[in-house]
Residue, then its C-alpha position, 0 to 999 in steps of 0.5 A: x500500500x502507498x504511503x501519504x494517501x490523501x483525501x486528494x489523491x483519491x479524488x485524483x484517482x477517481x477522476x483517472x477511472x472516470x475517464x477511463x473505459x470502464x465496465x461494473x465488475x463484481x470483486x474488481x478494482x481497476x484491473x484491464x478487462x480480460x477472458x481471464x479475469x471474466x472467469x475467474x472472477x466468475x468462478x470466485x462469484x457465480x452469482x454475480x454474474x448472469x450468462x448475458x452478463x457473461x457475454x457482455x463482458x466478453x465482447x468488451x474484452x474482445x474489445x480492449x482498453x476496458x477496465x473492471x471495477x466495483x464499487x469498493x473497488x474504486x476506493x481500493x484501486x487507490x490504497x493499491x497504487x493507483x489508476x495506471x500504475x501496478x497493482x498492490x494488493x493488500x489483505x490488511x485494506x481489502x475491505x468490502x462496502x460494510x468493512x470499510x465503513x466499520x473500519x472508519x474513525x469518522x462518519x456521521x448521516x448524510x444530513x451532516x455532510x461536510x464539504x470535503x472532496x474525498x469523503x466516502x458516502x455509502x448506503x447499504x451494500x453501496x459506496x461512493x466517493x464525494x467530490x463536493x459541490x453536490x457531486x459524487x463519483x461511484x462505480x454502479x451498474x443500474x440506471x445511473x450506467x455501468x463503471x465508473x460514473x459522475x452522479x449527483x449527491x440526491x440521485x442515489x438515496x446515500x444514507x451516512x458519509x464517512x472517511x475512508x480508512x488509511x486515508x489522512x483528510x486535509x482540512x477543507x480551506x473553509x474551515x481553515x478560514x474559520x479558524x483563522x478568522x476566530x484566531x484574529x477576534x481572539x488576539x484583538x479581544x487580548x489587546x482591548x484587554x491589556x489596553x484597557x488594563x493600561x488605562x486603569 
């Protein structure tokens, strides 16, 4: 796993698999699409994948340049290396929709969202990745399209936000405002004082 992952970096990423050819693809996470990966990830998970599905994928394949994502597997194609670069895998920060949100320090309801690029949304058996000004990037398959997609924050029903596990998160450049906005009353609410205790 990569040192220094940032709450940027993984919006950068994001941003790379968005521009990317990509497919939905249960138990992947950024890998080129291929015969082989179809069948093995279809013997690791029959379920999840139909006949018609099957041969979808496969006409992709056939096609070249298509990449195989799932949800998770956005976030994790990051922790791994990175869009473009060889993958890492790592057993410790292989988590599934439920075990990344377990594993968070931070989170809250969707209502208190707070304004920072890279926040993980989720709701049940579903993540994405926030990036702000309402938007959200997610890897689905259903009515909102199939791979990576760019979708609006009130189209998907999330439900709670959370910080993604591993990754350090900046403090939003508002809230820096903030706080240095509160700092300056503070030092000139020092200095009333000391003047005035001059004076007496």
């Amino acid at each position: 796993m990569a040192e220094n992952l940032t709450n940027n970096g993984l919006l950068l990423n994001c941003e790379k698999l968005l521009n990317a050819k990509t497919v939905y693809m249960w138990g992947c996470y950024g890998q080129a699409l291929t015969h082989d990966l179809i069948n093995r990830k279809k013997e690791q998970y029959p379920n999840r994948f139909s006949a018609a599905r099957r041969d979808y994928l496969a006409i992709l394949a056939d096609e070249g340049g298509w990449y195989a994502c799932d949800c998770a597997g956005l976030i994790k194609n990051y922790f791994w290396g990175g869009f473009g670069n060889k993958i890492r895998y790592s057993f410790s920060s292989d988590y599934g929709t439920e075990g990344m949100k377990k594993a968070s320090k931070v989170s809250g309801k969707i209502l208190n969202l707070p304004e920072i690029p890279g926040v993980i949304v989720y709701k049940k058996g579903h993540i994405g990745v926030y990036i702000g000004n309402g938007e959200v990037i997610e890897c689905t398959l259903g009515s909102r399209g199939d791979g990576v997609v760019k979708t609006k924050l009130s189209d998907a029903g999330w439900t709670d936000w959370f910080y993604a596990p591993v990754i350090v998160y900046g403090e939003p450049a508002a809230v820096k405002k903030t706080v240095k906005k509160k700092n300056r009353v503070i030092d000139l609410f020092k200095k009333l004082i000391t003047r005035k205790d001059k004076l007496l």
